[in-house]
C-alpha positions in Angstrom: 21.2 215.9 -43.5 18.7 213.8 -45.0 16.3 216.2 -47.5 14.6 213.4 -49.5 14.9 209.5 -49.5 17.1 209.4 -52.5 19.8 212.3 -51.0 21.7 213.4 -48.3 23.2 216.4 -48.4 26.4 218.5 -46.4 24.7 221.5 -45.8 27.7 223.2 -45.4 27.7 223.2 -49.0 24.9 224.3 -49.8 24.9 227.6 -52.0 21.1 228.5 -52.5 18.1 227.5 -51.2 14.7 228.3 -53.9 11.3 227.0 -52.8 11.5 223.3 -52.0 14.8 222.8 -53.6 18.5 222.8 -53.0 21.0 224.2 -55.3 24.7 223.2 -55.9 26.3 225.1 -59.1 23.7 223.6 -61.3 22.0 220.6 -59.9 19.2 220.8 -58.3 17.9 218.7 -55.4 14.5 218.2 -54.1 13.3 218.7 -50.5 10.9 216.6 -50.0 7.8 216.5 -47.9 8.7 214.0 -45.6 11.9 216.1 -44.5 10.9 219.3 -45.2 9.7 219.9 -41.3 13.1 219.1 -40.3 15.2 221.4 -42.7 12.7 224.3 -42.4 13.2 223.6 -38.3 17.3 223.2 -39.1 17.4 226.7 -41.1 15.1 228.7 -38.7 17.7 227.5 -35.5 21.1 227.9 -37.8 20.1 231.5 -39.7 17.6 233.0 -37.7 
């Protein structure tokens, strides 16, 4: 999924999620606010 215009994660990957960011091990990744509709609308439908 597309979270910002410079990244594309697999969010199967994904091991925590803090504020507007995405965190592998220890890099972090941005969500921004042009996506961040769509991955707040992906994580309600997948975890909720």
């Amino acid at each position: 999924m597309r979270i910002h215009r410079s990244f594309i994660v697999n969010l199967n990957e994904v091991q925590t999620i803090e504020r507007s960011r995405i965190i592998f091990g220890k890099t972090y990744i941005p969500v921004s606010e042009q996506y961040k509709d769509k991955f707040q609308d992906f994580l309600g439908k997948r975890f909720l």
